[in-house]
DRENTORKOL-3810 file (N, C-alpha, C; in nm, 4 decimals):
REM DRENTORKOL-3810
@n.u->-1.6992; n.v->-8.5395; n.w->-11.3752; ca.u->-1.6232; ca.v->-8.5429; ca.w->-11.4979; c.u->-1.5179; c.v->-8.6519; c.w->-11.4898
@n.u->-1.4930; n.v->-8.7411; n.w->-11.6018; ca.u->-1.3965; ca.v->-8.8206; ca.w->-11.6018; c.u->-1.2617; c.v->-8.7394; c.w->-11.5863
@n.u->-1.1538; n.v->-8.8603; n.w->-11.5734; ca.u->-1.0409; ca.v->-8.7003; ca.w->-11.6111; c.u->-0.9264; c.v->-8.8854; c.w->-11.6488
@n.u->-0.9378; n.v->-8.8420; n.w->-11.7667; ca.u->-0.8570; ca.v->-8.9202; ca.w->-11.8703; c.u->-0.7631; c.v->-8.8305; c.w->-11.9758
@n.u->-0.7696; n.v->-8.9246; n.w->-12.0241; ca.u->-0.6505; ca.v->-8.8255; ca.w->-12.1186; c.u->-0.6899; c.v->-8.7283; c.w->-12.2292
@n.u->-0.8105; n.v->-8.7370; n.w->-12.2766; ca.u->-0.8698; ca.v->-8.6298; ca.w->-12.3440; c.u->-0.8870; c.v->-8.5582; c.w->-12.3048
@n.u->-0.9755; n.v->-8.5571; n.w->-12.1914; ca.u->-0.9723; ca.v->-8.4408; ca.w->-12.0770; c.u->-0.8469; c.v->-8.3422; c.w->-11.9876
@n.u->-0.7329; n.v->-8.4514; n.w->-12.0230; ca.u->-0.6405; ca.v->-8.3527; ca.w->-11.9164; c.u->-0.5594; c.v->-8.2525; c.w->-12.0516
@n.u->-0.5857; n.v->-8.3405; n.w->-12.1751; ca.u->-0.5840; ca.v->-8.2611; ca.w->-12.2915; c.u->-0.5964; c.v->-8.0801; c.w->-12.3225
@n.u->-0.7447; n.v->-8.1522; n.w->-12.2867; ca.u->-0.8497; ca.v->-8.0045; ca.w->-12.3307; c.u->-0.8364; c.v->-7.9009; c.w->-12.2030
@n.u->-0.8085; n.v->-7.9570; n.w->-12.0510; ca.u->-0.7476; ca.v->-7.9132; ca.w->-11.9730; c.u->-0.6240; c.v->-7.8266; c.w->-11.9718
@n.u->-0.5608; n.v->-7.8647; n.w->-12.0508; ca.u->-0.4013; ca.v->-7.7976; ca.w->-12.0332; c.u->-0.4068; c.v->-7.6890; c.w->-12.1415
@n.u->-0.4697; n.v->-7.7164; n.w->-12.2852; ca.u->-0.4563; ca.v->-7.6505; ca.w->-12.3790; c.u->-0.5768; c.v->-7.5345; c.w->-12.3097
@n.u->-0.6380; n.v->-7.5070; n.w->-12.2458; ca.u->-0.7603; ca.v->-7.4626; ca.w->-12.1656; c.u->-0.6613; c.v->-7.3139; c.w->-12.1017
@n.u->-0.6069; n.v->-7.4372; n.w->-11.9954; ca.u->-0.5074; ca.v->-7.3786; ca.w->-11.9162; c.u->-0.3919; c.v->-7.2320; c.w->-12.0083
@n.u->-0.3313; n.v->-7.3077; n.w->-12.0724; ca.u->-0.2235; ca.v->-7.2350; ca.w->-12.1952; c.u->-0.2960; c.v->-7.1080; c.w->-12.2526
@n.u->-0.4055; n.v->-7.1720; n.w->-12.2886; ca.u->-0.4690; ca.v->-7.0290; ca.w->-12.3352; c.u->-0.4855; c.v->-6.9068; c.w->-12.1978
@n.u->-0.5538; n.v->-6.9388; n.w->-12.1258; ca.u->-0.6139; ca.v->-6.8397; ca.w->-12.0462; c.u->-0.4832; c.v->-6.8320; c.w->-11.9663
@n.u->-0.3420; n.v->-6.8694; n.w->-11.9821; ca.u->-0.2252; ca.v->-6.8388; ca.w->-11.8965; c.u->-0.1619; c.v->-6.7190; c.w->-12.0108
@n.u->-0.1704; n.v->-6.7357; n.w->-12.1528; ca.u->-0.1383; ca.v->-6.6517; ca.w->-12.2615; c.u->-0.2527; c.v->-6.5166; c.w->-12.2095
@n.u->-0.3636; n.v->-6.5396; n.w->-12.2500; ca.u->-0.4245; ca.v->-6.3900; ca.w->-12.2423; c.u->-0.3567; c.v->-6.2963; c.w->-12.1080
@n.u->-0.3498; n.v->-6.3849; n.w->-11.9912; ca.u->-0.3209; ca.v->-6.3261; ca.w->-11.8497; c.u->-0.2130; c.v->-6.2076; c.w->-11.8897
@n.u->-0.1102; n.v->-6.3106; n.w->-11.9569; ca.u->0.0031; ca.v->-6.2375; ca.w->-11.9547; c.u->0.0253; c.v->-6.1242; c.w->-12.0485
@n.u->-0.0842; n.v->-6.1438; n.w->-12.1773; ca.u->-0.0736; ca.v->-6.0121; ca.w->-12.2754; c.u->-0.1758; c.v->-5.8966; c.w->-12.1717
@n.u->-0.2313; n.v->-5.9067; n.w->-12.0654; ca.u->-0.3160; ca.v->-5.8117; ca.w->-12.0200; c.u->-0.2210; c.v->-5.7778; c.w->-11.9043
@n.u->-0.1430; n.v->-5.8853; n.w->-11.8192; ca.u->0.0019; ca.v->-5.8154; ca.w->-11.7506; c.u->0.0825; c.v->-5.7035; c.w->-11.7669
@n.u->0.1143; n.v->-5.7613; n.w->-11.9300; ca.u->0.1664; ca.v->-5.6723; ca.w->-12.0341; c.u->0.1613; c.v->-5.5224; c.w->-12.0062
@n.u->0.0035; n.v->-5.5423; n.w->-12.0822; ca.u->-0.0778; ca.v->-5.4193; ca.w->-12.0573; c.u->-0.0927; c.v->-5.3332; c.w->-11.9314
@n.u->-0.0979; n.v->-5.4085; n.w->-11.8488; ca.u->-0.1075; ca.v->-5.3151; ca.w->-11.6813; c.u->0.0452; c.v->-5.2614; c.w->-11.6871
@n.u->0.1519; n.v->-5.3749; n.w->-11.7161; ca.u->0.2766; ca.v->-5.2665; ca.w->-11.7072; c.u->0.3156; c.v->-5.1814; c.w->-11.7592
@n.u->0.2571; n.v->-5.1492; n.w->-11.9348; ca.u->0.2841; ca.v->-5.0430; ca.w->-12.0001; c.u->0.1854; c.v->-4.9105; c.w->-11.9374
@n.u->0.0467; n.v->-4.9507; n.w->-11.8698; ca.u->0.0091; ca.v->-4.8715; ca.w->-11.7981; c.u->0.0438; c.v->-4.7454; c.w->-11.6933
@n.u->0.0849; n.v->-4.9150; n.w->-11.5855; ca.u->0.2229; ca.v->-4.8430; ca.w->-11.4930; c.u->0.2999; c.v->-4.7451; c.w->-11.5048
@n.u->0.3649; n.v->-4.7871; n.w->-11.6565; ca.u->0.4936; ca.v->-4.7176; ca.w->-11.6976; c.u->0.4310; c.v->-4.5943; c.w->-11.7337
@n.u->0.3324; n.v->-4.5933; n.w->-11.8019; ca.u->0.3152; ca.v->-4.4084; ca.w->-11.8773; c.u->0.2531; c.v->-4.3476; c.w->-11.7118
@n.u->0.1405; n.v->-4.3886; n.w->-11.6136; ca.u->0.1432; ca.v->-4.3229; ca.w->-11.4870; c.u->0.2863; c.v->-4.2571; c.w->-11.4609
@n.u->0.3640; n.v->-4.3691; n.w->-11.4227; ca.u->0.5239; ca.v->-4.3419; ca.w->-11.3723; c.u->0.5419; c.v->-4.1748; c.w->-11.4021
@n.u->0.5510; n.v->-4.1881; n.w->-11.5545; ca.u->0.6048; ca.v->-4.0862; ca.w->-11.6386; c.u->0.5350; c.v->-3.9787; c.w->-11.6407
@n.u->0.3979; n.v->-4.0217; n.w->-11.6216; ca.u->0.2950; ca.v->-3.8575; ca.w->-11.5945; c.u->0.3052; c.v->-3.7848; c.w->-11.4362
@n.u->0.3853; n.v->-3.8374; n.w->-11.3635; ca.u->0.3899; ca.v->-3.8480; ca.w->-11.2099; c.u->0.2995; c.v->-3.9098; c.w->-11.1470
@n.u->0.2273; n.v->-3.9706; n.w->-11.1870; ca.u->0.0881; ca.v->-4.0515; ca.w->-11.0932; c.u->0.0971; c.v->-4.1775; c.w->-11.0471
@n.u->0.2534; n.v->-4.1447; n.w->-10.9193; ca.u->0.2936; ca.v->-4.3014; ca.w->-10.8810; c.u->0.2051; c.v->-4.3693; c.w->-10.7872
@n.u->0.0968; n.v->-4.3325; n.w->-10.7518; ca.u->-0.0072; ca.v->-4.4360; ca.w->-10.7456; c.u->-0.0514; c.v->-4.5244; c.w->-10.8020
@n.u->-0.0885; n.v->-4.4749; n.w->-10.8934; ca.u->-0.2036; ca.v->-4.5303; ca.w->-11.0173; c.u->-0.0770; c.v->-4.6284; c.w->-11.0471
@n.u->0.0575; n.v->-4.6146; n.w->-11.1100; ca.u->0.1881; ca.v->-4.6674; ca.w->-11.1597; c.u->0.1617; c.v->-4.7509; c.w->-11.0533
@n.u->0.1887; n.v->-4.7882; n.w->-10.9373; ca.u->0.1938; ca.v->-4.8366; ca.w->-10.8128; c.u->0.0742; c.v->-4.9871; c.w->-10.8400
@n.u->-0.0533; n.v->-4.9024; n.w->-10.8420; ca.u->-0.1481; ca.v->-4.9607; ca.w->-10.8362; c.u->-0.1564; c.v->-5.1034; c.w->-10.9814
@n.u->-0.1176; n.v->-4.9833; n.w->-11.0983; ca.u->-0.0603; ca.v->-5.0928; ca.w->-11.2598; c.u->-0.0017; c.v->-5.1838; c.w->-11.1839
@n.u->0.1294; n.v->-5.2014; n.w->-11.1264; ca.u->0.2164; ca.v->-5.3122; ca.w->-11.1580; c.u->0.1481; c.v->-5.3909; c.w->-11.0186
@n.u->0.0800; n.v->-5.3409; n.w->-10.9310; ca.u->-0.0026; ca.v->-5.4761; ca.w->-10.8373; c.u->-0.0775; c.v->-5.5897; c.w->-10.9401
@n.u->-0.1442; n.v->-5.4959; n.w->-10.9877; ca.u->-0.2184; ca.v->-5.5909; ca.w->-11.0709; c.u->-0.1708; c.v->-5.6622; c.w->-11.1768
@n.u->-0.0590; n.v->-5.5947; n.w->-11.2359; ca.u->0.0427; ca.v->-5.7228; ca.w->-11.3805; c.u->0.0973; c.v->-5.7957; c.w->-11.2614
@n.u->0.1226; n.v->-5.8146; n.w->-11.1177; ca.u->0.2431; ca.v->-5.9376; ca.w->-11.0682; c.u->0.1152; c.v->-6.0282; c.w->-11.0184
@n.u->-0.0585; n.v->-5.9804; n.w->-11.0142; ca.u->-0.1413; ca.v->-6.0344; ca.w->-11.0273; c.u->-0.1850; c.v->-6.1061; c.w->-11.1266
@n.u->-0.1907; n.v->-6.0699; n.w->-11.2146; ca.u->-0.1887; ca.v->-6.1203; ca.w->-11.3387; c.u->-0.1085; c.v->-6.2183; c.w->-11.3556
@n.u->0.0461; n.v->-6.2018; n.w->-11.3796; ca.u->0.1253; ca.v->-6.2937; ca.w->-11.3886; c.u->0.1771; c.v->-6.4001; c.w->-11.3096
@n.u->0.1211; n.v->-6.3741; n.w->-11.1589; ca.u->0.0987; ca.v->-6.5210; ca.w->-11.0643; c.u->-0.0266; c.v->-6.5927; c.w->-11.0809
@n.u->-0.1240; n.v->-6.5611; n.w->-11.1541; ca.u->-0.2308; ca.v->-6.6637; ca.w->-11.2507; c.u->-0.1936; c.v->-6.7020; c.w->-11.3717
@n.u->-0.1157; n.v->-6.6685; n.w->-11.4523; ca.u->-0.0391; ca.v->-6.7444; ca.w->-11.5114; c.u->0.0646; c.v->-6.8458; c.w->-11.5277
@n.u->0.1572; n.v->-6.8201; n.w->-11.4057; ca.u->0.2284; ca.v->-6.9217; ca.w->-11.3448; c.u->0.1250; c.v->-7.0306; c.w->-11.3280
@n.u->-0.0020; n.v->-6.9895; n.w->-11.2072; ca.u->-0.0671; ca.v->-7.0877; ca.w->-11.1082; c.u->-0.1199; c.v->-7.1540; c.w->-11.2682
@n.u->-0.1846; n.v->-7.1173; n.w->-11.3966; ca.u->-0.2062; ca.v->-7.2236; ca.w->-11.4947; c.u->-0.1541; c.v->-7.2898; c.w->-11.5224
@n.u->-0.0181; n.v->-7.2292; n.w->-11.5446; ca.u->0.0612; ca.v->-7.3483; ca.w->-11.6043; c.u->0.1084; c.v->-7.4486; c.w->-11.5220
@n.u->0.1179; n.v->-7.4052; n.w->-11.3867; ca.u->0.1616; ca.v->-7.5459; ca.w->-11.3157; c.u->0.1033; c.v->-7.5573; c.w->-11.1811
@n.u->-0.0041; n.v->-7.4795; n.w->-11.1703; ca.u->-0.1013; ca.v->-7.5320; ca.w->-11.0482; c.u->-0.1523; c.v->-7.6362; c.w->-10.9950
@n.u->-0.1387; n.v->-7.7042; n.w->-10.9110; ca.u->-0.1754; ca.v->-7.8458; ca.w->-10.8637; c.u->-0.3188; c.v->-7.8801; c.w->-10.8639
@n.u->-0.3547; n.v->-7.9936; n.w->-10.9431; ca.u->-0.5237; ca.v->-8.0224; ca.w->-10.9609; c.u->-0.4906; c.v->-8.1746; c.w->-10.9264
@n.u->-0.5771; n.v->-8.1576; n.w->-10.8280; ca.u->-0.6067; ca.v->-8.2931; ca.w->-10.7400; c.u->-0.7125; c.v->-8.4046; c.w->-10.8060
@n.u->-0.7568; n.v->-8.3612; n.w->-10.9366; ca.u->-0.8538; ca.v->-8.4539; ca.w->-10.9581; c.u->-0.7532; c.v->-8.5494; c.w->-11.0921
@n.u->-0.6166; n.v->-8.5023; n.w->-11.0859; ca.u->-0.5408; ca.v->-8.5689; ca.w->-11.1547; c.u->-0.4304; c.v->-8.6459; c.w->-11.0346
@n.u->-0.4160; n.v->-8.7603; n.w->-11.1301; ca.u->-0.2934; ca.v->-8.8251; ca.w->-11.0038; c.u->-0.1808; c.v->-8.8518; c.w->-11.1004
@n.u->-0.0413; n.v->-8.7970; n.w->-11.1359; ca.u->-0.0346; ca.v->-8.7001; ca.w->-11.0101; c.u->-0.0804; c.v->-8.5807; c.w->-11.0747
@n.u->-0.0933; n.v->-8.4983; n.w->-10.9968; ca.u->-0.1948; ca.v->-8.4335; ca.w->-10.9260; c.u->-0.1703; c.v->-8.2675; c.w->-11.0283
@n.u->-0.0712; n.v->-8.3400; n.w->-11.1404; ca.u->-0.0101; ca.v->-8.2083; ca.w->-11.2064; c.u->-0.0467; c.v->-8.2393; c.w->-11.3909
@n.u->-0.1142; n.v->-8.1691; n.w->-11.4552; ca.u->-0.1834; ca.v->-8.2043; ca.w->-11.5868; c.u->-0.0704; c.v->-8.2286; c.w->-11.6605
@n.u->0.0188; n.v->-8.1537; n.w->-11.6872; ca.u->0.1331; ca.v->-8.2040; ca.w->-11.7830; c.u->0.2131; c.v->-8.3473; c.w->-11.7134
@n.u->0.2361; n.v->-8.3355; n.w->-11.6090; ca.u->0.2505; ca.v->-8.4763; ca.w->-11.5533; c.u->0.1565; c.v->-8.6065; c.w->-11.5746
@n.u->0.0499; n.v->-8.5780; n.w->-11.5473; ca.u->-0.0305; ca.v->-8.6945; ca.w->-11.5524; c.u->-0.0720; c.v->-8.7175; c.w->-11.7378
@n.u->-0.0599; n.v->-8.6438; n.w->-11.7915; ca.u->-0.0549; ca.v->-8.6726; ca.w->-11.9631; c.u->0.0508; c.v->-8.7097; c.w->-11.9929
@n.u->0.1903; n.v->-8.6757; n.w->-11.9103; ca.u->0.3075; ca.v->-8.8064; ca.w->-11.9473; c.u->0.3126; c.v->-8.9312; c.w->-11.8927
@n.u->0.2705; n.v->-8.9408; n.w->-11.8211; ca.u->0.3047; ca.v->-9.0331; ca.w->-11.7611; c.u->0.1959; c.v->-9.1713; c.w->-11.7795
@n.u->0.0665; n.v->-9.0797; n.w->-11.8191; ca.u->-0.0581; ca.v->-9.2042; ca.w->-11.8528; c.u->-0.1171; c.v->-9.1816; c.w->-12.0032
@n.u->-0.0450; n.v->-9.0814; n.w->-12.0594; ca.u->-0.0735; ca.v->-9.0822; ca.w->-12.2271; c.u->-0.0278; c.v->-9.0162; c.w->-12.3368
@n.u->0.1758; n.v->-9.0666; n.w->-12.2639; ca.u->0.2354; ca.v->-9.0261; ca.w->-12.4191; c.u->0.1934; c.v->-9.2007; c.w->-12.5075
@n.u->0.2250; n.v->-9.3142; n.w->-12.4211; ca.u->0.2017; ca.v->-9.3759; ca.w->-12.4996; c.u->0.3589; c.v->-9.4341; c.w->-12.5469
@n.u->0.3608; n.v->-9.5365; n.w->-12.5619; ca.u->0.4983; ca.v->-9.6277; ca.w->-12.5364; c.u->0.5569; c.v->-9.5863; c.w->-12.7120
@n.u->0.7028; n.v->-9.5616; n.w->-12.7084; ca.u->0.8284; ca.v->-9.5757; ca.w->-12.8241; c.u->0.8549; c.v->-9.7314; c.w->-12.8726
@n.u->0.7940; n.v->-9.7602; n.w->-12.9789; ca.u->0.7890; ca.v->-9.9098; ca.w->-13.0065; c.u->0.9186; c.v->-9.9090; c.w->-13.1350
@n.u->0.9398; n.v->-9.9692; n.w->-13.1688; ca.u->1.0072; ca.v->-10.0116; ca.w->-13.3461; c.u->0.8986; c.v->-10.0119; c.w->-13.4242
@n.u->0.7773; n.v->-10.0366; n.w->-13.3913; ca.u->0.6387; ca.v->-10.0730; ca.w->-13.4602; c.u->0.6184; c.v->-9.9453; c.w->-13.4911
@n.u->0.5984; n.v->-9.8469; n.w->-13.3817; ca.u->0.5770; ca.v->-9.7341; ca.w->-13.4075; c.u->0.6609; c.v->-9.6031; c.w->-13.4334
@n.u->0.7703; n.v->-9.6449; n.w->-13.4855; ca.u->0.9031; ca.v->-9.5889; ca.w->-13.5135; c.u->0.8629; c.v->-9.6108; c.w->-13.6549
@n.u->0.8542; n.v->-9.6965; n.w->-13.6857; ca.u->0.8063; ca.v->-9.7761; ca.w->-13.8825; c.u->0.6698; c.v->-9.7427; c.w->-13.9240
@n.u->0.5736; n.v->-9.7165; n.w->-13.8272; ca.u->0.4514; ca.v->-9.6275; ca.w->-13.8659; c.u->0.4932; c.v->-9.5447; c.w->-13.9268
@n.u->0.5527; n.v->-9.4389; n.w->-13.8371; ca.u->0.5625; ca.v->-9.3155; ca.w->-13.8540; c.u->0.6454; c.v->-9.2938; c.w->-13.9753
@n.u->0.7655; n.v->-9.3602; n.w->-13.9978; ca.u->0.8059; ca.v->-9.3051; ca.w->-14.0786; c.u->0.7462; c.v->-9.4043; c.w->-14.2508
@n.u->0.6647; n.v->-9.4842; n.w->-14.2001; ca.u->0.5917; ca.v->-9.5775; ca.w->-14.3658; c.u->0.4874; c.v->-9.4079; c.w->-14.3589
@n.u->0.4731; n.v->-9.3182; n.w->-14.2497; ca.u->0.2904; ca.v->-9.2415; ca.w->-14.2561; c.u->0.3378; c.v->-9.1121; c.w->-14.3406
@n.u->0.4545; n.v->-9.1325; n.w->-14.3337; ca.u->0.5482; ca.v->-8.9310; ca.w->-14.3654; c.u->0.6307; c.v->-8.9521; c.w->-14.4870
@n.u->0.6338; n.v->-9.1009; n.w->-14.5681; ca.u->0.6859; ca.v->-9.1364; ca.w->-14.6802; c.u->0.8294; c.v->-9.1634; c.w->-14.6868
@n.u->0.8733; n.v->-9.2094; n.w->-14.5741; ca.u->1.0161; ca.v->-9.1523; ca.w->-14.4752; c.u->1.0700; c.v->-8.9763; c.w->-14.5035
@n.u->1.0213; n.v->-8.9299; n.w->-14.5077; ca.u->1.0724; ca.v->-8.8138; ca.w->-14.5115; c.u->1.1678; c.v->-8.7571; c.w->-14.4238
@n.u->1.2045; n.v->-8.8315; n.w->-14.3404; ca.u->1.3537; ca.v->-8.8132; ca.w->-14.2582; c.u->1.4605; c.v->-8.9141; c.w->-14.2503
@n.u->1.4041; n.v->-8.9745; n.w->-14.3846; ca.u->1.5036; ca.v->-9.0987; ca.w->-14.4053; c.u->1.6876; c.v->-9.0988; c.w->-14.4133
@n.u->1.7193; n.v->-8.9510; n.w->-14.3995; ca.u->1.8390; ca.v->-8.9139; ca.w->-14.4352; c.u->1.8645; c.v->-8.8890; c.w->-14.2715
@n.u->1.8105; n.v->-8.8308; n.w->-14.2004; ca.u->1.8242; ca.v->-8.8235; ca.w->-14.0787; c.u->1.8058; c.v->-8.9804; c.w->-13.9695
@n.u->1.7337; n.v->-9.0512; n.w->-14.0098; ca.u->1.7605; ca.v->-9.1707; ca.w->-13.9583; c.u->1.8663; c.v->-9.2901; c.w->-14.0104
@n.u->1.9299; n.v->-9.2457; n.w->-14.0840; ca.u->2.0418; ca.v->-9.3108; ca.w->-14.1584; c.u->2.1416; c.v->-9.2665; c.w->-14.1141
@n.u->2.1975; n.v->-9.1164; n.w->-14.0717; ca.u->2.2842; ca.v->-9.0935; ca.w->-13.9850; c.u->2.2808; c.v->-9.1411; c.w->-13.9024
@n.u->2.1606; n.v->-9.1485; n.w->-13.7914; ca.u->2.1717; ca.v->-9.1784; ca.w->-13.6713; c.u->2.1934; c.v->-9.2747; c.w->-13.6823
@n.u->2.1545; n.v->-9.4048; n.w->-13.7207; ca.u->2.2364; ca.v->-9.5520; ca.w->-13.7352; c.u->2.3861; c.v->-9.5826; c.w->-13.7739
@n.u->2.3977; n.v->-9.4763; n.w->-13.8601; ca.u->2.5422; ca.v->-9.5426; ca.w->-13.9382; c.u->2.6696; c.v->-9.4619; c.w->-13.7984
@n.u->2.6193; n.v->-9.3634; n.w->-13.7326; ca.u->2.6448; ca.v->-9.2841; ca.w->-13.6389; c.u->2.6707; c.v->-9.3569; c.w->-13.4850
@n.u->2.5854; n.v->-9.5077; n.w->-13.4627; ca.u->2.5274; ca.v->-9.5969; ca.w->-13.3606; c.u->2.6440; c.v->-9.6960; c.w->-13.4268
@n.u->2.6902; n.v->-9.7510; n.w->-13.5474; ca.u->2.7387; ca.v->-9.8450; ca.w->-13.6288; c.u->2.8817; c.v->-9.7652; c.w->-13.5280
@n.u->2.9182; n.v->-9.6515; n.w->-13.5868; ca.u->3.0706; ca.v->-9.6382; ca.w->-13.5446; c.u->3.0652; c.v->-9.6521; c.w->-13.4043
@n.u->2.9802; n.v->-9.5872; n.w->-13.2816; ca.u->3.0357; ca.v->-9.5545; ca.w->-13.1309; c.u->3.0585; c.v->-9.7301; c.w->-13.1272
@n.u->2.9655; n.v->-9.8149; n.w->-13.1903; ca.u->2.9607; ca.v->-9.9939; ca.w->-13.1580; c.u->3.0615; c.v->-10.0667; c.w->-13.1959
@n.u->3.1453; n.v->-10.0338; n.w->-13.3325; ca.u->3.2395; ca.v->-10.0341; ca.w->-13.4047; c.u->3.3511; c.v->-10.1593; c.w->-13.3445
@n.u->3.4067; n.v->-10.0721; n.w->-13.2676; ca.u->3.5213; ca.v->-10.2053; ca.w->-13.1794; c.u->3.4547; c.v->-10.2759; c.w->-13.0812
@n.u->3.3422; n.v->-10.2472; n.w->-13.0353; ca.u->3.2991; ca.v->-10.3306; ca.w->-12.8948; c.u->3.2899; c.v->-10.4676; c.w->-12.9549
@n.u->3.2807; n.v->-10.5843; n.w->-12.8779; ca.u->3.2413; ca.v->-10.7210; ca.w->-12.8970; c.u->3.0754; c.v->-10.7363; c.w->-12.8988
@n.u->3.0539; n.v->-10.8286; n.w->-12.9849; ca.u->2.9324; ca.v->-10.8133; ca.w->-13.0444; c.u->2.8853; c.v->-10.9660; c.w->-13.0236
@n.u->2.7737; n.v->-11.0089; n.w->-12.9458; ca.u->2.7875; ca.v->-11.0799; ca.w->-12.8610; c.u->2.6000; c.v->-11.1527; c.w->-12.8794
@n.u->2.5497; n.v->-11.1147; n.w->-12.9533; ca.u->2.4154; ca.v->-11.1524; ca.w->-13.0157; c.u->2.3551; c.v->-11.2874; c.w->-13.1384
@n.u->2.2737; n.v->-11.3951; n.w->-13.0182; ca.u->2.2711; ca.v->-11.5171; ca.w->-13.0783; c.u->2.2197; c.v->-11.5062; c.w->-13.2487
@n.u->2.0699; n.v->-11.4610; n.w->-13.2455; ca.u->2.0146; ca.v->-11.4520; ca.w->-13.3516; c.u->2.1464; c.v->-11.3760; c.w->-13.4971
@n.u->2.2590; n.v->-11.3213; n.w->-13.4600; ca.u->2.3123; ca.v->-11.2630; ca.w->-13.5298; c.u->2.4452; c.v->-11.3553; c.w->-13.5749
@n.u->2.4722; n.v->-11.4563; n.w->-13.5326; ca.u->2.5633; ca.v->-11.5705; ca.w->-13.5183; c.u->2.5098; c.v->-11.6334; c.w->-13.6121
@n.u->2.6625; n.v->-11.7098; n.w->-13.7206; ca.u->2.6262; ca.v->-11.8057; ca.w->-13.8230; c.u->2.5956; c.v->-11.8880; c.w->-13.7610
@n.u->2.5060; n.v->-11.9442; n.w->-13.8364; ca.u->2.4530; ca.v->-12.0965; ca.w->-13.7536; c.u->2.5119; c.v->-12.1891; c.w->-13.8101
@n.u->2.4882; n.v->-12.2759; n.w->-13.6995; ca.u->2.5931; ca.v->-12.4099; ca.w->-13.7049; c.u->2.5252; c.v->-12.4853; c.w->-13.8120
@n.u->2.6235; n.v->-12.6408; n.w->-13.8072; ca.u->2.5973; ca.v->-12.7224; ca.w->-13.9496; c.u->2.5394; c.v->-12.8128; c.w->-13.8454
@n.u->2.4416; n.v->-12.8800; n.w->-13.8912; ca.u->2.4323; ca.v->-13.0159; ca.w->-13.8722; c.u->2.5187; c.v->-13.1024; c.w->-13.8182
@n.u->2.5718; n.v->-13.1254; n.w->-13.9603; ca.u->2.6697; ca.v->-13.2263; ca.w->-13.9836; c.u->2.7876; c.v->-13.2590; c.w->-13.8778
@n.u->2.8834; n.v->-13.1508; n.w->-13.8595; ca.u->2.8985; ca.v->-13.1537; ca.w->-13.7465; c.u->3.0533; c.v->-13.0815; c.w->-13.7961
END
């Protein structure tokens, strides 16, 4: 199997799921537990909660179990690190030409917000400099 980024994809969301069921059937062994407890049958109670801290150390081990056929070697790691995929201006202006700016009020704070902390500093940028005359 390749193991690219679609794959470590379908991998993790794979993972998430079968770490969710674990833990609603954990659940379940502990409410088990609990009514044994209460009937006096601290065995069986005994025996419930072996199996929910079973349960719920396969859920841990999904969500962050080490798979060697990823480098590194950890699925949510290796999908950051080889396919969030770079923060451009290009793709800052996609997104918001794709959503009609629909957070155009929220990215207007944040600038006019960037305008004040910059406010007194010295401002020190060629392309932003009147340009000179010729003439002299």
């Amino acid at each position: 199997m390749a193991y690219d980024c679609d794959s470590a994809k379908v991998d993790l969301l794979t993972n998430y799921g079968q770490a969710y069921d674990g833990a609603w059937s954990a659940y379940l062994e502990l409410l088990d537990g609990y009514n044994d407890w209460n009937y006096g049958t601290d065995h069986d109670a005994i025996g419930h909660i072996l199996d929910a801290c079973t349960l719920f150390f396969g859920c841990i081990w999904k969500l962050c179990g080490k798979d060697t056929n990823y480098d590194p070697p950890y699925i949510s790691c290796y999908l950051w690190e080889n396919c969030a995929g770079a923060v451009t201006a290009k793709a800052i202006c996609e997104a918001w030409a794709k959503d009609d700016f629909e957070y155009r009020a929220m990215t207007i704070a944040f600038i006019d917000r960037q305008r004040q902390l910059i406010w007194d500093e010295p401002f020190f940028v060629a392309w932003a400099a009147r340009p000179e005359s010729e003439g002299g």
